[in-house]
PDB file of N, CA, C and O in Angstrom:
ATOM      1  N   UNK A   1     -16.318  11.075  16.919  1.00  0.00           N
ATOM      2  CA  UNK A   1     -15.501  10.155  16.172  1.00  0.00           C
ATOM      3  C   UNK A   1     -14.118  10.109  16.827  1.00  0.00           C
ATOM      4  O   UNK A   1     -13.373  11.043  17.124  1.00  0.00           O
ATOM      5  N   UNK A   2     -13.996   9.070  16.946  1.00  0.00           N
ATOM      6  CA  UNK A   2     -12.309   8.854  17.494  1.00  0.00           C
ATOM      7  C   UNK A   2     -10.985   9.133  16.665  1.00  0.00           C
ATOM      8  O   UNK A   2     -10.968   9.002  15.442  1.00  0.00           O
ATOM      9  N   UNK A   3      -9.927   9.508  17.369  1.00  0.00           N
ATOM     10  CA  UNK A   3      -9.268   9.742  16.526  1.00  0.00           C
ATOM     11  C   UNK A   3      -8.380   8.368  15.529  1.00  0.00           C
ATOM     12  O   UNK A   3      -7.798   8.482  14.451  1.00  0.00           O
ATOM     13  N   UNK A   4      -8.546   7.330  16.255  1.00  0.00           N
ATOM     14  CA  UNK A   4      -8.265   5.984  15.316  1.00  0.00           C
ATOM     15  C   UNK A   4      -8.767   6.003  13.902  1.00  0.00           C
ATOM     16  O   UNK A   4      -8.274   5.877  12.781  1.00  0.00           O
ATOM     17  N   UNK A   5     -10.189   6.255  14.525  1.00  0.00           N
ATOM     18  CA  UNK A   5     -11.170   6.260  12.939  1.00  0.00           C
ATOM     19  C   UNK A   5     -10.870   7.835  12.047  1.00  0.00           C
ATOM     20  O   UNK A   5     -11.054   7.952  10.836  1.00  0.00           O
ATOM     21  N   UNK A   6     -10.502   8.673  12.732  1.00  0.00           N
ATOM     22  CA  UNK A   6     -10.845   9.893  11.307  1.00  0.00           C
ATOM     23  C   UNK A   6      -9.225   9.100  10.760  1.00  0.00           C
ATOM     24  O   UNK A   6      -9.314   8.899   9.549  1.00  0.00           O
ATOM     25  N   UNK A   7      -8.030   8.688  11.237  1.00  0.00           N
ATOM     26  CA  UNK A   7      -7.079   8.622  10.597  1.00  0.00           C
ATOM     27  C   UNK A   7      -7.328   7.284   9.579  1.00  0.00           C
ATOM     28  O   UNK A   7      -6.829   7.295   8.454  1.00  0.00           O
ATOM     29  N   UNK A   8      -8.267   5.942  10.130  1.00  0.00           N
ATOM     30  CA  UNK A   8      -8.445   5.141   9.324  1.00  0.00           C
ATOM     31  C   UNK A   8      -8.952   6.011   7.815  1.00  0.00           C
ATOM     32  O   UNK A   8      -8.287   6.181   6.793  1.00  0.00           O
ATOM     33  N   UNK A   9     -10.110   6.383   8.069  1.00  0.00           N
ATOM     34  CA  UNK A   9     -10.838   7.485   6.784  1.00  0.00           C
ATOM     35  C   UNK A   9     -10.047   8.054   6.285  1.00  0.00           C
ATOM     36  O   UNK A   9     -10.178   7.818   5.084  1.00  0.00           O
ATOM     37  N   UNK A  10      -8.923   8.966   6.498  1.00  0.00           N
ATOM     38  CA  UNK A  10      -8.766   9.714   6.564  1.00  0.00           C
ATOM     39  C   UNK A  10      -7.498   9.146   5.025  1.00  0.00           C
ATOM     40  O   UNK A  10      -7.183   9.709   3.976  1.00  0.00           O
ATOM     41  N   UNK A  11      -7.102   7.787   5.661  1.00  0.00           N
ATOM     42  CA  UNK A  11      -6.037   6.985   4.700  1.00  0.00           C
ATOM     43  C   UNK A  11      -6.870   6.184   3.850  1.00  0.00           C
ATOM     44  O   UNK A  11      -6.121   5.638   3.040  1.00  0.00           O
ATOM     45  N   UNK A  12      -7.796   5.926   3.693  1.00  0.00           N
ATOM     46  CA  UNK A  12      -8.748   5.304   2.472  1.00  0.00           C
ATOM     47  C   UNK A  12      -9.013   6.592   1.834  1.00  0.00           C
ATOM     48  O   UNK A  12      -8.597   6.322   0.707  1.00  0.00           O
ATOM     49  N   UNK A  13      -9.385   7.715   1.769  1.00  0.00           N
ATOM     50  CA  UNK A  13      -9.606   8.820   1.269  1.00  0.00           C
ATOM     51  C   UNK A  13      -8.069   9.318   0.477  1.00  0.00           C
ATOM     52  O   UNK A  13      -7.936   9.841  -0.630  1.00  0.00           O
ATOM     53  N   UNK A  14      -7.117   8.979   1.386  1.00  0.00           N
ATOM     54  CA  UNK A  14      -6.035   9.863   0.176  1.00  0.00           C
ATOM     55  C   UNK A  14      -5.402   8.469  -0.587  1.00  0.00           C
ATOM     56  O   UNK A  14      -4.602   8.491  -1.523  1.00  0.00           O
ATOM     57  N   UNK A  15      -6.113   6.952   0.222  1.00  0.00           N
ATOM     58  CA  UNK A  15      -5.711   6.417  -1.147  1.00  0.00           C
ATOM     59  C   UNK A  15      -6.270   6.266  -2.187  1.00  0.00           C
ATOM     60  O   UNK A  15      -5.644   5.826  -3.152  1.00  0.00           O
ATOM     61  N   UNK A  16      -7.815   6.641  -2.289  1.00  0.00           N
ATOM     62  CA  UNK A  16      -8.307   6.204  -3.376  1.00  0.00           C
ATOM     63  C   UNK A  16      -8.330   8.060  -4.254  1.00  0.00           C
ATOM     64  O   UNK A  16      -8.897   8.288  -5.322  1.00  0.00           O
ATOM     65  N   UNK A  17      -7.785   8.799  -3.661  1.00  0.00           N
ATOM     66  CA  UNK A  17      -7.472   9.801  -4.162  1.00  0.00           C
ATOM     67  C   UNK A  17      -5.779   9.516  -5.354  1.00  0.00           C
ATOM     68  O   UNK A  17      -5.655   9.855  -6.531  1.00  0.00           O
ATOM     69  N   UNK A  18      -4.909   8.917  -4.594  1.00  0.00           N
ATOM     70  CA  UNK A  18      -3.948   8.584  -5.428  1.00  0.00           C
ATOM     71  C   UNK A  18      -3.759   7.348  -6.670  1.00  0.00           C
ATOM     72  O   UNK A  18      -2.926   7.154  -7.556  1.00  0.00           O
ATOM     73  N   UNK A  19      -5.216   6.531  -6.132  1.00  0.00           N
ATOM     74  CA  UNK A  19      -5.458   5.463  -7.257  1.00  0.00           C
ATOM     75  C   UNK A  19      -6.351   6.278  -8.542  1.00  0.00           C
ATOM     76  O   UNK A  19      -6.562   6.081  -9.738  1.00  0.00           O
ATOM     77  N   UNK A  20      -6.691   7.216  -7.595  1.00  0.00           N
ATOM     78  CA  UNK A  20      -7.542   8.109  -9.158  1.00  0.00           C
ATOM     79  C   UNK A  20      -6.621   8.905 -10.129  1.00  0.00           C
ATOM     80  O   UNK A  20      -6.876   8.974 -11.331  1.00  0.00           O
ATOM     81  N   UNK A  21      -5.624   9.457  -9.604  1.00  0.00           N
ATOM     82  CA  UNK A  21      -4.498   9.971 -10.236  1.00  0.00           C
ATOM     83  C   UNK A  21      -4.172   9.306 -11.442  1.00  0.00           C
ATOM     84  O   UNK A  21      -4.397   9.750 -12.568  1.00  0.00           O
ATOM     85  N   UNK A  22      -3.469   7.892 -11.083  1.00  0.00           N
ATOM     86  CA  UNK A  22      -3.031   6.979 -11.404  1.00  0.00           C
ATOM     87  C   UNK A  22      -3.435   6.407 -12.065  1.00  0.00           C
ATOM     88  O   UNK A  22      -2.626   5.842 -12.800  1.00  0.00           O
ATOM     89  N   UNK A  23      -4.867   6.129 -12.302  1.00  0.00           N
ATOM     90  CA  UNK A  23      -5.687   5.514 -13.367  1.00  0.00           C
ATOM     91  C   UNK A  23      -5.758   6.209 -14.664  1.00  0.00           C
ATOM     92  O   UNK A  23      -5.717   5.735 -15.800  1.00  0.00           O
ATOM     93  N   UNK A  24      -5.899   7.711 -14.176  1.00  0.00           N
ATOM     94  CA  UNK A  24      -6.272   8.934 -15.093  1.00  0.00           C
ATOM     95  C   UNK A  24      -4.928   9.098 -16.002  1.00  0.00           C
ATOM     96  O   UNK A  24      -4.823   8.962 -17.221  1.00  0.00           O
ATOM     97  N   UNK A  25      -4.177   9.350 -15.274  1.00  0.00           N
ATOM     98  CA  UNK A  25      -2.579   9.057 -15.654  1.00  0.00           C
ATOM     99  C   UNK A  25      -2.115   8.527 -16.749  1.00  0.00           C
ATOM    100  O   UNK A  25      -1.503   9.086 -17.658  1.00  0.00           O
ATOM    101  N   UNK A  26      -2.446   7.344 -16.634  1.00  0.00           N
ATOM    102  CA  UNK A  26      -1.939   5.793 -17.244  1.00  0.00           C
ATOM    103  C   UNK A  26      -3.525   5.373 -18.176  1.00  0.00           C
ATOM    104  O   UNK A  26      -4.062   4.315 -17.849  1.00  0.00           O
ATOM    105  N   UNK A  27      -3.902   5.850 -18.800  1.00  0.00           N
ATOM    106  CA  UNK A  27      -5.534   5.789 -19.380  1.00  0.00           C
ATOM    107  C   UNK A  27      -5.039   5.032 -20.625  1.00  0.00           C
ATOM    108  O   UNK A  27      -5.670   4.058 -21.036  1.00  0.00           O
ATOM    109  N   UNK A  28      -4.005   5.431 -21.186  1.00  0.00           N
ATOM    110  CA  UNK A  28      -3.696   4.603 -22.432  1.00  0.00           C
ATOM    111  C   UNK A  28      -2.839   3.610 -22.619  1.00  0.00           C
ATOM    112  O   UNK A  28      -2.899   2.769 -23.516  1.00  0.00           O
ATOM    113  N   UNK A  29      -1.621   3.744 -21.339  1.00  0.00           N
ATOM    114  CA  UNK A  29      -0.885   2.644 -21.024  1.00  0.00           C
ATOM    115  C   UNK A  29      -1.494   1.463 -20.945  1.00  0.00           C
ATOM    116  O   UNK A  29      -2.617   1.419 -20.443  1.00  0.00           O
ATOM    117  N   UNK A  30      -1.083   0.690 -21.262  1.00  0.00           N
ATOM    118  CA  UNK A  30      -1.258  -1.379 -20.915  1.00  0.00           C
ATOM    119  C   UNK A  30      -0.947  -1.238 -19.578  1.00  0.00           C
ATOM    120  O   UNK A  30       0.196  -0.907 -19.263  1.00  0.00           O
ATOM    121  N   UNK A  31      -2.024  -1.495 -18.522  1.00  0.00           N
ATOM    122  CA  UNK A  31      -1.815  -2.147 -17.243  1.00  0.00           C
ATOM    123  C   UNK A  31      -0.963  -2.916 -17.185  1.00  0.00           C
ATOM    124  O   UNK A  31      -0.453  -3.254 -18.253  1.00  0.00           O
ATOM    125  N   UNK A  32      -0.347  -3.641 -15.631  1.00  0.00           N
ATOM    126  CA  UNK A  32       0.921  -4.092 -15.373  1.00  0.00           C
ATOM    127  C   UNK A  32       0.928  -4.621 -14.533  1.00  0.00           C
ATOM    128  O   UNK A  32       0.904  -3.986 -13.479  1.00  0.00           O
ATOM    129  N   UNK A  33       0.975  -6.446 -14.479  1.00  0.00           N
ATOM    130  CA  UNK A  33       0.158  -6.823 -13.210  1.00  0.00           C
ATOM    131  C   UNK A  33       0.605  -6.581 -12.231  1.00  0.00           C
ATOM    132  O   UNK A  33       1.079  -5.474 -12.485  1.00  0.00           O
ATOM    133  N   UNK A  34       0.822  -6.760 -11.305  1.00  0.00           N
ATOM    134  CA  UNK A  34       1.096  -6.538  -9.682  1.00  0.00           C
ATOM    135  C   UNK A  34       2.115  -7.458  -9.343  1.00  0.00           C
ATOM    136  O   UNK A  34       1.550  -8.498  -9.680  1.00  0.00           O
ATOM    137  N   UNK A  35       3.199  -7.801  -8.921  1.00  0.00           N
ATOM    138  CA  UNK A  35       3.862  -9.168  -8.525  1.00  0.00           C
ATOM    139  C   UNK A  35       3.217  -9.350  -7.387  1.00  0.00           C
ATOM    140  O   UNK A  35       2.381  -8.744  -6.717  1.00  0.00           O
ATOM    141  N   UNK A  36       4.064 -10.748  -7.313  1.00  0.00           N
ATOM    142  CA  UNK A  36       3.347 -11.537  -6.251  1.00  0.00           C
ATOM    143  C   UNK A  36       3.873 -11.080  -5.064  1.00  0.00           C
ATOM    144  O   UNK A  36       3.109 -10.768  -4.151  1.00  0.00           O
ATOM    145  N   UNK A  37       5.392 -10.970  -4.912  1.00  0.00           N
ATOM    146  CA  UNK A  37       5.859  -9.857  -3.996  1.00  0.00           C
ATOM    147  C   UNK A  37       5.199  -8.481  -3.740  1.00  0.00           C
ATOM    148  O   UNK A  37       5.205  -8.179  -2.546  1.00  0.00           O
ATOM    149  N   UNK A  38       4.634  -7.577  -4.560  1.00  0.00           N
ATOM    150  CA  UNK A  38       3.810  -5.970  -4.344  1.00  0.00           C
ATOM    151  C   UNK A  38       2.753  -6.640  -3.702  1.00  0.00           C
ATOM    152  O   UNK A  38       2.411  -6.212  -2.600  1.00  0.00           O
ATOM    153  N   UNK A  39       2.043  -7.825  -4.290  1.00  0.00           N
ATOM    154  CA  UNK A  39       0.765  -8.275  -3.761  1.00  0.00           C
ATOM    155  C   UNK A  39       0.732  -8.599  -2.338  1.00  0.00           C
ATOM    156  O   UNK A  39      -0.308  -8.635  -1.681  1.00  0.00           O
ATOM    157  N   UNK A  40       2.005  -8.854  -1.837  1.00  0.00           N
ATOM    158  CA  UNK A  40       1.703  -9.778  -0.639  1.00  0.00           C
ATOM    159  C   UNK A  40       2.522  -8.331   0.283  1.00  0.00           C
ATOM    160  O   UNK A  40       2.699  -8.405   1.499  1.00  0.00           O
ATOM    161  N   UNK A  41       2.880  -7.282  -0.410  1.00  0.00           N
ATOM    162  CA  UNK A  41       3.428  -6.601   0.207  1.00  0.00           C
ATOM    163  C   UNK A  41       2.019  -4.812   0.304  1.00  0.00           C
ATOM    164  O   UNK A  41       2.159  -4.065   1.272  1.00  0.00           O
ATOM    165  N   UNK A  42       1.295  -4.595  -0.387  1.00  0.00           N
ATOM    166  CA  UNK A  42       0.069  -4.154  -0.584  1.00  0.00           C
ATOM    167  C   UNK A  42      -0.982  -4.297   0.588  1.00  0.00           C
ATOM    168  O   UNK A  42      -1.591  -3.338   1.062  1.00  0.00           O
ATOM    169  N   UNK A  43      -1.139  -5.765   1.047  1.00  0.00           N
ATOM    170  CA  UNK A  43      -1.799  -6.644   1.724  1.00  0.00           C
ATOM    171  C   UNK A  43      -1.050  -6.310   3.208  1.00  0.00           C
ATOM    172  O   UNK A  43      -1.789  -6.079   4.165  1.00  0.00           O
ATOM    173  N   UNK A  44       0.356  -6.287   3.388  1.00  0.00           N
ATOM    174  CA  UNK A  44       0.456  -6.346   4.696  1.00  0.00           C
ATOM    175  C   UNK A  44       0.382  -4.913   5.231  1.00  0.00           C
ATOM    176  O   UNK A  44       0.058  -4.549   6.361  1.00  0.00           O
ATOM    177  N   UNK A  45       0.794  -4.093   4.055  1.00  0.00           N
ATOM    178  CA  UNK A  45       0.460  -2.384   4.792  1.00  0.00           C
ATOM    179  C   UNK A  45      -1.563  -2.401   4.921  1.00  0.00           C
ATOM    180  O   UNK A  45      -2.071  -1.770   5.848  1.00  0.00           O
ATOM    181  N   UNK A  46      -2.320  -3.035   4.085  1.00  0.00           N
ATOM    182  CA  UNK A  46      -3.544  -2.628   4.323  1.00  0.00           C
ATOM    183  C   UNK A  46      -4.056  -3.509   5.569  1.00  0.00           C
ATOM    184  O   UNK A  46      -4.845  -2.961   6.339  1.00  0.00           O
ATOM    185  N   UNK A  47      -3.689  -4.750   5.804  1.00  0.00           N
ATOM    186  CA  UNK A  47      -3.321  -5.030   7.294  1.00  0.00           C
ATOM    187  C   UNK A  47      -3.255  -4.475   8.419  1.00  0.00           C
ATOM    188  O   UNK A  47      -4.113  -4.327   9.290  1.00  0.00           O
ATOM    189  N   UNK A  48      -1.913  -4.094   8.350  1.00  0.00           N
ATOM    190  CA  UNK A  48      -1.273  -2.652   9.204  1.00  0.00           C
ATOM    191  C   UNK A  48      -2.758  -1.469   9.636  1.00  0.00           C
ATOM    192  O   UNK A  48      -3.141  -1.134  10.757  1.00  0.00           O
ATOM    193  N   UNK A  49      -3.276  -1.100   8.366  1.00  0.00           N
ATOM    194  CA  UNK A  49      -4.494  -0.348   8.492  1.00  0.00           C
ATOM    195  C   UNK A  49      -5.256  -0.791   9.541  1.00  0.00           C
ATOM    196  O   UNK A  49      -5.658  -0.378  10.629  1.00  0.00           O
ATOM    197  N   UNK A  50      -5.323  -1.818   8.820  1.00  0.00           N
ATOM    198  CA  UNK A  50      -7.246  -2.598   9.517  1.00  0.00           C
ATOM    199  C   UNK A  50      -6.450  -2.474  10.893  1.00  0.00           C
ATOM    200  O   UNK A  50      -6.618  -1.379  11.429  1.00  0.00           O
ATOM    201  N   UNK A  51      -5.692  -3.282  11.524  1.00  0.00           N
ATOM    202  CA  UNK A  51      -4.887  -4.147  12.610  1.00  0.00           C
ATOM    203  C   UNK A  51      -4.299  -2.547  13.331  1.00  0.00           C
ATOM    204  O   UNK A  51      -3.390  -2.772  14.130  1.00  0.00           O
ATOM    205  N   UNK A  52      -4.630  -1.056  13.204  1.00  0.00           N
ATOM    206  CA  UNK A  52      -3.706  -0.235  13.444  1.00  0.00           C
ATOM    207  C   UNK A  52      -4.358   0.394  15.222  1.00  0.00           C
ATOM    208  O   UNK A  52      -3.877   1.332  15.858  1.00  0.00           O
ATOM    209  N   UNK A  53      -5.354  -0.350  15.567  1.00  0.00           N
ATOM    210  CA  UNK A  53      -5.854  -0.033  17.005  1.00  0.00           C
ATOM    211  C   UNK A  53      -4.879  -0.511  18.019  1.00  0.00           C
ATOM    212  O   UNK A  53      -4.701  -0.194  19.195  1.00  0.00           O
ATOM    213  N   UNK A  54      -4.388  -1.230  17.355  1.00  0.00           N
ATOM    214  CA  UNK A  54      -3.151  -2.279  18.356  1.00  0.00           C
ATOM    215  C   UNK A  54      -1.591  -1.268  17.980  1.00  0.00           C
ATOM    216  O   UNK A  54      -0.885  -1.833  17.146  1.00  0.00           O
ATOM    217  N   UNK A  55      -1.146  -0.189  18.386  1.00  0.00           N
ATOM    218  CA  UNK A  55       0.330   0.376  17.813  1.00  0.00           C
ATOM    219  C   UNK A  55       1.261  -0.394  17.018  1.00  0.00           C
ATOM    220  O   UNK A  55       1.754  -0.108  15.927  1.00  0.00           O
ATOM    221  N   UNK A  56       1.454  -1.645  17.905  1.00  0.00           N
ATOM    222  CA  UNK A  56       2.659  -2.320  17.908  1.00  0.00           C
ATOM    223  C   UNK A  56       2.113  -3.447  16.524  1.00  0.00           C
ATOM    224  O   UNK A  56       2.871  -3.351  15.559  1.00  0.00           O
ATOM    225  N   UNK A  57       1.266  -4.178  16.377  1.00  0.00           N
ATOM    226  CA  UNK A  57       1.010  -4.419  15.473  1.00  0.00           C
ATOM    227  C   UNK A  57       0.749  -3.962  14.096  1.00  0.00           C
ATOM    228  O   UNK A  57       1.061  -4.515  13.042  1.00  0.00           O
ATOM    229  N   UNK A  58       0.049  -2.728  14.316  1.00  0.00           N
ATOM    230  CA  UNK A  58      -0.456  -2.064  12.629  1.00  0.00           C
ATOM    231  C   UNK A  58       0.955  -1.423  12.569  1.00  0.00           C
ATOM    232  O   UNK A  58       1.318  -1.381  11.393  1.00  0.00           O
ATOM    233  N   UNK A  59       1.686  -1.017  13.239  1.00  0.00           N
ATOM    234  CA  UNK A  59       3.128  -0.582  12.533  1.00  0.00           C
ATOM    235  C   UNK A  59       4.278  -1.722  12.289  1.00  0.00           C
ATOM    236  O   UNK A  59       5.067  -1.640  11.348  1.00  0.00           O
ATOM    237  N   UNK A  60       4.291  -2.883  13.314  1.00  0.00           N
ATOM    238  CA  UNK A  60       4.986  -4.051  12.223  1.00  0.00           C
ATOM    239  C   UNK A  60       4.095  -4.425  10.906  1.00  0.00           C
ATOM    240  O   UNK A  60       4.661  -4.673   9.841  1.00  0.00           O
ATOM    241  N   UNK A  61       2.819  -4.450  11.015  1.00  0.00           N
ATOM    242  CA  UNK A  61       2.614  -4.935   9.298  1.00  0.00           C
ATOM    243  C   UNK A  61       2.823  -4.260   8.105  1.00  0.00           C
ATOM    244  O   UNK A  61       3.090  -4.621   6.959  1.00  0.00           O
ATOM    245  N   UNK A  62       2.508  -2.454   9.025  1.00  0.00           N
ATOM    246  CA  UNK A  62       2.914  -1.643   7.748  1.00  0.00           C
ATOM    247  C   UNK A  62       4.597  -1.414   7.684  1.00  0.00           C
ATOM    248  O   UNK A  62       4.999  -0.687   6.776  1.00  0.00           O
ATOM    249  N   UNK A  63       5.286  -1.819   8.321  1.00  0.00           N
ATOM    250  CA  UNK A  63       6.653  -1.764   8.055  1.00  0.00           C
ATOM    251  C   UNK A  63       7.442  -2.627   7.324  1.00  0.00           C
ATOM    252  O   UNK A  63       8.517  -2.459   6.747  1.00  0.00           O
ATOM    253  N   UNK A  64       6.309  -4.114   7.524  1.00  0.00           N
ATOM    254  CA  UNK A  64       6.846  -5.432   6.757  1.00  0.00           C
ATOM    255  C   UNK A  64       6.340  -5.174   5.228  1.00  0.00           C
ATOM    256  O   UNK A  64       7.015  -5.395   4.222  1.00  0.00           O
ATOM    257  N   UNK A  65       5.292  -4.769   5.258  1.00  0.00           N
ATOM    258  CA  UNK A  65       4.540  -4.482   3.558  1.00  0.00           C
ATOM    259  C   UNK A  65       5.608  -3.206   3.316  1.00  0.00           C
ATOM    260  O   UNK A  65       5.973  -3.237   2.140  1.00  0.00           O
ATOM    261  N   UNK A  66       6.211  -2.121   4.032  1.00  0.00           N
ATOM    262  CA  UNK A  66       6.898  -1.459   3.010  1.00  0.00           C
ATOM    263  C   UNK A  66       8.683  -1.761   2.961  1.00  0.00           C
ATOM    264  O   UNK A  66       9.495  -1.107   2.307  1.00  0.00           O
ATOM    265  N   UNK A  67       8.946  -2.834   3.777  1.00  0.00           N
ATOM    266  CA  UNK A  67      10.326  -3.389   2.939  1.00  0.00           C
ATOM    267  C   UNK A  67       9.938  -4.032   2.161  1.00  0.00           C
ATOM    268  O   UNK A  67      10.426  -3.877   1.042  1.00  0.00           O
ATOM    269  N   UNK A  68       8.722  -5.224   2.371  1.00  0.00           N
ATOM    270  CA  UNK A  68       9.084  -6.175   1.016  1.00  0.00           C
ATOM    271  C   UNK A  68       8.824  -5.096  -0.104  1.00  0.00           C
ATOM    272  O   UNK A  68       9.329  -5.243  -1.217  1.00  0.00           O
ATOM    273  N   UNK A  69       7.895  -3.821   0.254  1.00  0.00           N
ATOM    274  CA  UNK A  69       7.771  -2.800  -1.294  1.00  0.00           C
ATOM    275  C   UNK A  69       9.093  -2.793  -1.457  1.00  0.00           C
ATOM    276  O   UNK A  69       9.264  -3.284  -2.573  1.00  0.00           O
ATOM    277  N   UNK A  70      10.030  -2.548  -1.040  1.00  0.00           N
ATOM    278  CA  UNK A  70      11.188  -1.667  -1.051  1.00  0.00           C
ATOM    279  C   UNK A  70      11.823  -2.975  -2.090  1.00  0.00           C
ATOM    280  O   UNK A  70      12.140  -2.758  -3.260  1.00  0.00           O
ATOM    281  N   UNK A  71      11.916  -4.066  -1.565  1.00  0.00           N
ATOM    282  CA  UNK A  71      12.568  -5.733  -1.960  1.00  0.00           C
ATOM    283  C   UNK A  71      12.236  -5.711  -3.271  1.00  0.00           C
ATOM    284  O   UNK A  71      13.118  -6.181  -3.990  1.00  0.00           O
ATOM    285  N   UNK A  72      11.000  -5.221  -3.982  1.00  0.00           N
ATOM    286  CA  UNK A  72      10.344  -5.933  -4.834  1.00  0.00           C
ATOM    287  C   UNK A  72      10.905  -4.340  -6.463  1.00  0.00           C
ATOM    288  O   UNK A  72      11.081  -4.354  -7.682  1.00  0.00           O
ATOM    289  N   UNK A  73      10.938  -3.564  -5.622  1.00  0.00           N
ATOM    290  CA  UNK A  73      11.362  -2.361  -6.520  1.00  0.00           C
ATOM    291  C   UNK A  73      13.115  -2.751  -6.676  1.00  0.00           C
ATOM    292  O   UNK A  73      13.524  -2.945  -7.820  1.00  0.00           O
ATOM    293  N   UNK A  74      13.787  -2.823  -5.886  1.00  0.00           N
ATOM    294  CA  UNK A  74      15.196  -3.485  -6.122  1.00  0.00           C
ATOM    295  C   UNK A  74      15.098  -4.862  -7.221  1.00  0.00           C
ATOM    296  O   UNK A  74      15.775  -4.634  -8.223  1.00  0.00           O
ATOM    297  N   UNK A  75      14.697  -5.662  -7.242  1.00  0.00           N
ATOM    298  CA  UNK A  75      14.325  -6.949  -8.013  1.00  0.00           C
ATOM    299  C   UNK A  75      13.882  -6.441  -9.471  1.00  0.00           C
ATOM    300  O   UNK A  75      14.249  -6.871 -10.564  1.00  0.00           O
ATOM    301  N   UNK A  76      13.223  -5.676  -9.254  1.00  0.00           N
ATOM    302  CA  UNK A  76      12.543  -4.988 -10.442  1.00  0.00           C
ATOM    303  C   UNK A  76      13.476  -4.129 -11.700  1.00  0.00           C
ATOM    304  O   UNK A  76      13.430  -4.130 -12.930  1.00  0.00           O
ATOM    305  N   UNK A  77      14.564  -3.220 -10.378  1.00  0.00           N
ATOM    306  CA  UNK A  77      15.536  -2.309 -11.180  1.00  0.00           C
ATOM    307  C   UNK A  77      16.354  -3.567 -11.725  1.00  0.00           C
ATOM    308  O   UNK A  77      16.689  -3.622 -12.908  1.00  0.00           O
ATOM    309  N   UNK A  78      16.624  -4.458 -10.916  1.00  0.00           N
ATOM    310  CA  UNK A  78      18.109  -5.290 -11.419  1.00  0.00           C
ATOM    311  C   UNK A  78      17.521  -5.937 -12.954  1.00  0.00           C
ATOM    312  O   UNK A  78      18.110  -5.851 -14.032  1.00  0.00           O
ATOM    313  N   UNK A  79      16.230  -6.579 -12.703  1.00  0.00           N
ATOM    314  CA  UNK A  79      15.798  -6.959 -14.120  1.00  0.00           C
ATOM    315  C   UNK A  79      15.754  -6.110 -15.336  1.00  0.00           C
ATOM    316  O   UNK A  79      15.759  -6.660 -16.437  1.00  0.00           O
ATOM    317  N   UNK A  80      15.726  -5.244 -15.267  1.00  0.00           N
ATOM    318  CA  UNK A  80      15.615  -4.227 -16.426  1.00  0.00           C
ATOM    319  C   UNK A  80      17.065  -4.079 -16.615  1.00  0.00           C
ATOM    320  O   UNK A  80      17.501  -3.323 -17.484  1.00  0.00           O
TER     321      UNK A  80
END
């Protein structure tokens, strides 16, 4: 196995490890939809993933998905 792939696995494994947390967590809370900003920012880090054989590419997408994260948590504090 290459080392591209155990790290692909390797990041689907601790994410669906941290979505299990999170579910378990929040069991009685009201879900909370996603903005359209997290959504489109979610999408470009799992991008980044798929797209991560190429350096230069899978680290601009995962860098663009985690400012707009960053954009969308600022937007978020000011509203409250």
């Amino acid at each position: 196995m290459a080392s591209s792939q155990i790290y692909i696995f390797s990041t689907i494994i601790v994410s669906a490890i941290i979505a299990g947390v999170v579910f378990f967590l929040r069991k009685g809370q009201p879900a909370k939809k996603l903005s359209r900003l997290a959504a489109l920012a979610f999408a470009f880090v799992l991008a980044g993933i798929i797209f991560s054989e190429n350096r230069w590419v899978g680290y601009g997408l995962m860098g663009i998905g985690i400012i707009l994260a960053i954009i969308d948590i600022i937007k978020n504090k000011k509203n409250k």
